[in-house]
N, C-alpha and C positions, 0 to 999 in steps of 0.2 A: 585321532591320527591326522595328521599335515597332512592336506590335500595334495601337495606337490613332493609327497615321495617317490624316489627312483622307482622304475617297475623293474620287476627282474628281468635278464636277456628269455627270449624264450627259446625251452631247452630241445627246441623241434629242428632248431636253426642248424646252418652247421658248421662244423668246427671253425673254418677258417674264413667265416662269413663277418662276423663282429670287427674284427683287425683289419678286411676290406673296409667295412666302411668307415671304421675310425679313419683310414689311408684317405679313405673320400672326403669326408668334413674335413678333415687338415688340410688336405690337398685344395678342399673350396674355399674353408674360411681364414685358415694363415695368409693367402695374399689378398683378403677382405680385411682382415683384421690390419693387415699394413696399411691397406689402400687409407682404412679409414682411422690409422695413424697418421700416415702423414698428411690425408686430408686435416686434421685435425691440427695439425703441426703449423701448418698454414697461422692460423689463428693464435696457437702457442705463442709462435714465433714471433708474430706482433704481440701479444700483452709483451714479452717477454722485452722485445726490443725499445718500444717506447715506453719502459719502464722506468729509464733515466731520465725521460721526461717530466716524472713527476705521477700521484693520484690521481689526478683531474686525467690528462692523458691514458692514461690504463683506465679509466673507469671508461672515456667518451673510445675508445677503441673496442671497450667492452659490449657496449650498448649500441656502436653502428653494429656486431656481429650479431648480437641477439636480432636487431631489425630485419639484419638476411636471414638467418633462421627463421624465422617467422614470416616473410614470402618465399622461400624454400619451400613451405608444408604442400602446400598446391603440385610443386613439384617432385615432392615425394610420395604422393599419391600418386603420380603419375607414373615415376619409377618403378614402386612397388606394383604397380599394374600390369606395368611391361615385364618387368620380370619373372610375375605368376603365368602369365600368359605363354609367354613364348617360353618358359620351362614348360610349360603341360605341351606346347607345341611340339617343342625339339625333344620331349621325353616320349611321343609318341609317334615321332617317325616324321613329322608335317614340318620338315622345312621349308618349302617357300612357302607356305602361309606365315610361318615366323619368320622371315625376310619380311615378309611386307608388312607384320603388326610393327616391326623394330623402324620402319620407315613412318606410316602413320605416326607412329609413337612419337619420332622426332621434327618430323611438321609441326604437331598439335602444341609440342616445347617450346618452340621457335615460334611461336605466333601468341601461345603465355607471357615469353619471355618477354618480346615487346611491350606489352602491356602494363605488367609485373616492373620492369625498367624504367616507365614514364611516372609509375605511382612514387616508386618508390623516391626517385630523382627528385620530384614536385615536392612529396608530403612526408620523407623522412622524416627531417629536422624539427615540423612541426610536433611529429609524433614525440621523437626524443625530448621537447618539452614537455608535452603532455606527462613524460612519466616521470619528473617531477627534477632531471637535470639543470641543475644550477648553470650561472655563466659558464662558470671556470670548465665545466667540461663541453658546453657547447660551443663554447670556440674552436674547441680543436673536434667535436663530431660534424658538427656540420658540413663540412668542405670532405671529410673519411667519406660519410654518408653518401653525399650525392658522387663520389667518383666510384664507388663499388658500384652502386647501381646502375651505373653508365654504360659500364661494361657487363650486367648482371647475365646477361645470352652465353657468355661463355660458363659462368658456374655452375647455370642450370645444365647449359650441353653435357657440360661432363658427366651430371649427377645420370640423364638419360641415357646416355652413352655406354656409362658404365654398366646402367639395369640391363640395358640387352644385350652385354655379355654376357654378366652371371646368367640371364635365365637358359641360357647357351650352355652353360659350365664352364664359362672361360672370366675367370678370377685374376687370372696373371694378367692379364695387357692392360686392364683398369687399373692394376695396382702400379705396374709399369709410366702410364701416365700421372698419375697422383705422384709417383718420386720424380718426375719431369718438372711436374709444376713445384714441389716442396724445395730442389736445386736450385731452379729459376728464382726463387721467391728468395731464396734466402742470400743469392747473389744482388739483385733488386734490393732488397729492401734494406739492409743497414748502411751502405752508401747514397739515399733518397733519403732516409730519415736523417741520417747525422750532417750528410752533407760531405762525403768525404769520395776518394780516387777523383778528385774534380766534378763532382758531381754536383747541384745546388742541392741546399739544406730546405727540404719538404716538411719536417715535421713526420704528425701524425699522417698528414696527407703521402706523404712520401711511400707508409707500409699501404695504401691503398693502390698507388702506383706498381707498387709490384704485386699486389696481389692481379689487378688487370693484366696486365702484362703477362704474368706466369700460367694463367688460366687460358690466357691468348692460345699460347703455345700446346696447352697440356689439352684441350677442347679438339685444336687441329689432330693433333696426333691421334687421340682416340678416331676421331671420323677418318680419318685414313686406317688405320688399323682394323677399321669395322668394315670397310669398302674392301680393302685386301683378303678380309679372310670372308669374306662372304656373308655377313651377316645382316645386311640390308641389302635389301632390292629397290633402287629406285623406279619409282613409278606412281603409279595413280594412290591417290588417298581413300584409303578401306575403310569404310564409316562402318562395317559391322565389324571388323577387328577392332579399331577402335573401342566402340561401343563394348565390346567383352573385356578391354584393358581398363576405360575409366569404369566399369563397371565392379571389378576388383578394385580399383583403384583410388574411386572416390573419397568410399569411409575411409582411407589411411590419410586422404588428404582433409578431411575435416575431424581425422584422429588427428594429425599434428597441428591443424589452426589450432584445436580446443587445447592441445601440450603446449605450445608457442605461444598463445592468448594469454594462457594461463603463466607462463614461464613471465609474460611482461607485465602481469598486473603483482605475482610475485618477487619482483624485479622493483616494482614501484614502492613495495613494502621497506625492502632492505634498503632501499637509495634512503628512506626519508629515516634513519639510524648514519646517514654517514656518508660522503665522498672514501672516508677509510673500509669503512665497512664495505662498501657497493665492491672498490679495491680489491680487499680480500676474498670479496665472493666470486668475480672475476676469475684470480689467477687461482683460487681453491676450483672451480668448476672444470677450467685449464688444465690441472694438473688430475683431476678424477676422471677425466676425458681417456687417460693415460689408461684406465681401468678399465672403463666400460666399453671401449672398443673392441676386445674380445668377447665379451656378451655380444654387441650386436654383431661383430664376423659371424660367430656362431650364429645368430638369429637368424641372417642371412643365408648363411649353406645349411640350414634346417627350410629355410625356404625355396630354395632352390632343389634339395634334394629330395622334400614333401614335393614339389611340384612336380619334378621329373618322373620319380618314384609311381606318382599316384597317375600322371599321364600315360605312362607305362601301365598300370595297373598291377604294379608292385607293391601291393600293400605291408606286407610285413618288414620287406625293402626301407620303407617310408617309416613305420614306427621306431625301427630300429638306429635310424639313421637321426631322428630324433633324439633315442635316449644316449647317442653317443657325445653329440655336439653338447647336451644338458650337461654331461659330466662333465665335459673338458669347458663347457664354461663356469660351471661350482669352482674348478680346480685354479682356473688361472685368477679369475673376479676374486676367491678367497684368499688369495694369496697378495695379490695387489691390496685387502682389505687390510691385512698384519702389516705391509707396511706404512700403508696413513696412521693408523693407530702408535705408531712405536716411533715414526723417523719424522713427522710434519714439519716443525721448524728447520728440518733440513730443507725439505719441498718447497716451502714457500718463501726460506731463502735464498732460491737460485733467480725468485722474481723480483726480490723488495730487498731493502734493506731497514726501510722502515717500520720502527719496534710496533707501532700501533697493527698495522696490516699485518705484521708477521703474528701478532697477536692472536688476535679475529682468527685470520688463515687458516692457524692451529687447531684452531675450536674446531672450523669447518672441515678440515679432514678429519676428525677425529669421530666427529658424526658419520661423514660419510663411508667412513669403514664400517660400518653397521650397516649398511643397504647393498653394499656388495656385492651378499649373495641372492640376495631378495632382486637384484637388479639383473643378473647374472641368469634368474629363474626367467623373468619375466620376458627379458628378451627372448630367449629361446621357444617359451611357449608362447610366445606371438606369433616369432617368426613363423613356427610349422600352423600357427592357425591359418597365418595369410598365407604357405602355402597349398590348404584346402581352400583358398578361397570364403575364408570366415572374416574376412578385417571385417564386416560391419560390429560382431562383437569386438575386436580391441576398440575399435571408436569409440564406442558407447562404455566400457572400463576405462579408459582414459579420457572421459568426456567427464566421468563421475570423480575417478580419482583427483586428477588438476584442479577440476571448479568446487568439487563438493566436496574436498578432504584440504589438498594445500593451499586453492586459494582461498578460501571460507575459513578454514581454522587461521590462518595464517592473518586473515583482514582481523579476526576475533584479538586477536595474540598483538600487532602492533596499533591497530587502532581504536578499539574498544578495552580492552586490560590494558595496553602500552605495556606489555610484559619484554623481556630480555629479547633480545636481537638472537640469540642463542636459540630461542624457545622457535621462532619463525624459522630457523634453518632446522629443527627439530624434525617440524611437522613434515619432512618429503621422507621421514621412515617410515610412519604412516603411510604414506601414498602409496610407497613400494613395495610394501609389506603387502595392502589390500590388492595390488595391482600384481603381485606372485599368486598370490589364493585363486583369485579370480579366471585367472588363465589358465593356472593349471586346471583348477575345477571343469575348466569349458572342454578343452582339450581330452582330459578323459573320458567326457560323455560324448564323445566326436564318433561318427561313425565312417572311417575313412571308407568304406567299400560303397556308398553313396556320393562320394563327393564327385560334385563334375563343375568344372568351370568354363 
């Protein structure tokens, strides 16, 4: 028997309790799921636009985003911190204590960020050589590189900004700024790149310019919208709130170094197959982003609604709230999966028009429809783990999964066999597969009436 089979509702419940809390997770995770649409969009929207530039261009726009991903992880531990935190706060009555964790919270970002901003400015470019980029794309990363991370305070703000609403239950204003900045961004950026309403001709640097600039905007409005509706209390810095945020917090931040680490040394694999190839995996990643954003909304309002739930000490609240988000992310992830599989050269038509890339592209959605729901599981049963406060187990399953399944079969695959370029984008159904068992597994042996964060 699959370890992550559905459990049944339990029949103690009552009638019109299940339909509440479906109303809840939707209610949580459809404007997360946007949020982290058009978060996502952001980044669509350049592969998408400097696409007329050429391979080289999509690939070096590719590889400055993986680099923010990968000083992000730091700060999604941090997020993830704040969010478990002040939902167990605001779920049991303790608001201004969760005012002032959501202040700490945003000090400790703001003093990351700086740091996080010099590194990255200084030693991007060196890194994007290291993973094995040719001229033709470091001409146009370079100058992408150092101007994102200039401005990097504003993307981290939002990402914090946003955790301590949801751990609030407030999902709308984050999503509300995320379509501020995706507006802004896409006003910005195709007159910057192309050079066009009188504007000069940027280049790839151009979609950097508005990515700053749109974050400018969308950063302010959240901290206003946090100050209005009461959700930080400026004041002195709480080293023990804190310290129970990075405490949650941590493993999710050295879960994403080990996924981000791992993401660039499997990164390094695919470049050395191809500036086409790197291409294709690009706008194939771009466009499956399209997918797994309602896995993770759902992962999200299973974490926030595990956190309230169990601060509350509503337990059966909290399981149930669970198996609702798992279904409706099976439902939506499988569904997004039938269309990679059956329409791809449509999909990766709307980015390239070249036959090689559209080729590859192909391949790669057509794999990725197979992790779907395996991805689909995995979010969810993370999310309600870190809402008991269990990330140090996801760490350590995706400490193993990335190093010891995709990046080690995959080092096996292109540089020991020199096997198909096919076979390396293969090995993350393995990953995903081990990494749905594992969660579930952990989660049903979870005894929610012990958890305390």
């Amino acid at each position: 028997m699959l370890p992550f089979r559905l459990s049944k509702p339990d029949p103690t419940a009552r009638p019109g309790k299940p339909v509440s809390l479906r109303r809840n997770v939707v209610n949580l995770s459809l404007p997360v799921l946007l949020s982290s649409l058009f978060q996502r969009l952001v980044s669509i929207v350049d592969i998408f636009l400097v696409g007329g530039l050429g391979a080289a261009a999509i690939a070096a726009t590719g590889l400055g985003q993986l680099l923010i991903f990968v000083v992000m992880t730091v700060f999604w531990g941090l997020s993830t911190g704040t969010t478990v935190v002040i939902a167990h706060l605001w779920g049991g009555g303790r608001h201004t204590e969760a005012k002032k964790a959501a202040f700490s919270a945003l000090v400790a970002c703001i003093a990351m960020a700086v740091v996080a901003s010099g590194a990255g400015y200084w030693f991007g470019n060196d890194l994007a050589g290291y993973l094995g980029a040719k001229n033709d794309v470091l001409q146009y990363a370079t100058r992408y590189i150092q101007l994102v991370f200039l401005f990097f305070i504003f993307t981290a703000g939002l990402n914090v900004l946003s955790a301590i609403m949801h751990g609030a239950g407030n999902t709308r204003t984050p999503m509300e700024g995320v379509i501020l900045v995706n507006v802004l961004h896409v006003l910005f950026a195709y007159p910057l790149i192309y050079g066009k309403f009188g504007l000069p001709q940027f280049g790839v640097a151009g979609a950097a310019y508005a990515i700053n600039a749109s974050e400018l905007f969308g950063c302010c409005y959240l901290f206003i919208q946090a100050l209005r509706k009461r959700y930080i209390r400026i004041g002195s810095f709480d080293t023990e709130l804190f310290r129970r945020i990075w405490r949650v917090g941590y493993p999710v931040a050295l879960e994403r170094i080990a996924q981000q680490s791992g993401q660039l040394f499997y990164s390094k694999y695919i470049i050395s197959y191809g500036t086409a190839a790197y291409a294709a995996h690009q706008i194939g990643l771009s466009i499956e982003s399209l997918s797994f954003m309602p896995g993770a909304g759902m992962g999200i309002a299973a974490a926030t609604l595990m956190g309230q739930s169990l601060g509350a000490r509503k337990i059966q609240r909290a399981k149930m709230s669970h198996h609702e988000a798992l279904r409706l992310a099976i439902l939506v992830m499988g569904i997004m999966g039938v269309l990679f599989l059956l329409i791809p050269h449509l999909l990766i038509g709307l980015f390239t028009q070249d036959p090689e890339v559209i080729e590859k592209g192909c391949v790669f959605l057509r794999l990725v429809a197979f992790a779907q729901v395996p991805l689909a599981l995995s979010f969810v049963y993370a999310g309600s783990l870190r809402g008991t406060g269990d990330t140090h187990y996801v760490f350590l399953v995706t400490l193993f999964a990335m190093w010891g399944i995709r990046v080690f079969l995959s080092y096996l695959a292109a540089e020991v066999f020199h096997l198909s370029l096919y076979v390396v984008w293969g090995v993350f159904l393995i990953d995903w597969l081990f990494r749905a068992t594992a969660f579930a597994w952990r989660y049903r042996r979870r005894d929610l009436h012990q958890v305390i964060v």
